[in-house]
C-alpha positions in Angstrom: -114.9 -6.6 228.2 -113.1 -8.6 231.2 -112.1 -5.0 232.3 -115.2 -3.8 232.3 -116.6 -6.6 233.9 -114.2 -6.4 236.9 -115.0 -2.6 237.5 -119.1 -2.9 237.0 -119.9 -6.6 238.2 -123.3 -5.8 239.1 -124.0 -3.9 235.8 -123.9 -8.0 234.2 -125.5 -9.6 236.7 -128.7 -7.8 234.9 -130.2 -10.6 232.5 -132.0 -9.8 229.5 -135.0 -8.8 229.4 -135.4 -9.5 233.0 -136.9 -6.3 234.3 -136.5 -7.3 238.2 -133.1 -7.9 237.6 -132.4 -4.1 236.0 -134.8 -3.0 239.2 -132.9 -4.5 241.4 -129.5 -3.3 239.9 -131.0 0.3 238.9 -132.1 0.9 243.1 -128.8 -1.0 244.5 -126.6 1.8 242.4 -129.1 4.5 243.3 -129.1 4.1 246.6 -125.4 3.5 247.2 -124.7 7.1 245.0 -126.9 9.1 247.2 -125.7 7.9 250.5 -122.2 8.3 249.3 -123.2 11.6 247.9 -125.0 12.8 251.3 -121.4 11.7 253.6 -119.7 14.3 250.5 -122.3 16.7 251.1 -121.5 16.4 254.7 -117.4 16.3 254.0 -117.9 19.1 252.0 -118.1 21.6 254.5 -114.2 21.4 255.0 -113.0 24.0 253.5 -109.7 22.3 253.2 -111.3 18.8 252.2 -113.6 20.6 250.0 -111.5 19.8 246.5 -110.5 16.5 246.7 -114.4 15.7 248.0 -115.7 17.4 245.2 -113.2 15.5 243.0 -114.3 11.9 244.4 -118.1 13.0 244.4 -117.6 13.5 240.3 -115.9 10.4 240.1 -118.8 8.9 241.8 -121.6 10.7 239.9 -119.4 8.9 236.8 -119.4 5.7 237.8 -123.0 5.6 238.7 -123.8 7.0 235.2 -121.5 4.5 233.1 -123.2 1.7 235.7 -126.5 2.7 235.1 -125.8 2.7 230.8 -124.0 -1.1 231.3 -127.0 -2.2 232.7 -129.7 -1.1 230.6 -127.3 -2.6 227.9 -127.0 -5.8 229.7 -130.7 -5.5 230.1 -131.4 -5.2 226.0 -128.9 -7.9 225.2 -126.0 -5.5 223.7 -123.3 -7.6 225.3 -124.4 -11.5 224.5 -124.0 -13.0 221.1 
């Protein structure tokens, strides 16, 4: 859990059943995905760069999704006792 918690800390900072907290946390990953996925887009048109972009835009795409899943858990109460 600790390890989890060091590589997602705004996925906990969601409270339960605090929907302006999962808002908040939801838009924040959003928005930092698609701006990082928009400076890919533009790196992509390297044809040299073009791998190792498109390996660091799926990394990102699967960090968003496993943020976006530790929050709406945090958000039903999956992680407190």
């Amino acid at each position: 859990m600790d390890l989890l918690k060091t590589i997602w800390p705004t996925a906990f900072m969601v409270k339960t059943k605090d929907v302006a907290s999962l808002v908040i946390q939801l838009v924040i990953l959003i928005v930092v995905c698609a701006v990082i996925g928009i400076l890919i887009g533009v790196l992509a048109g390297i044809p040299v760069v073009n791998i190792l972009v498109g390996i660091v835009g799926s990394l990102l795409e699967l960090y968003g999704f496993v943020g976006i899943v530790l929050c709406i858990a945090n958000f039903l109460g999956v992680f407190h006792k």
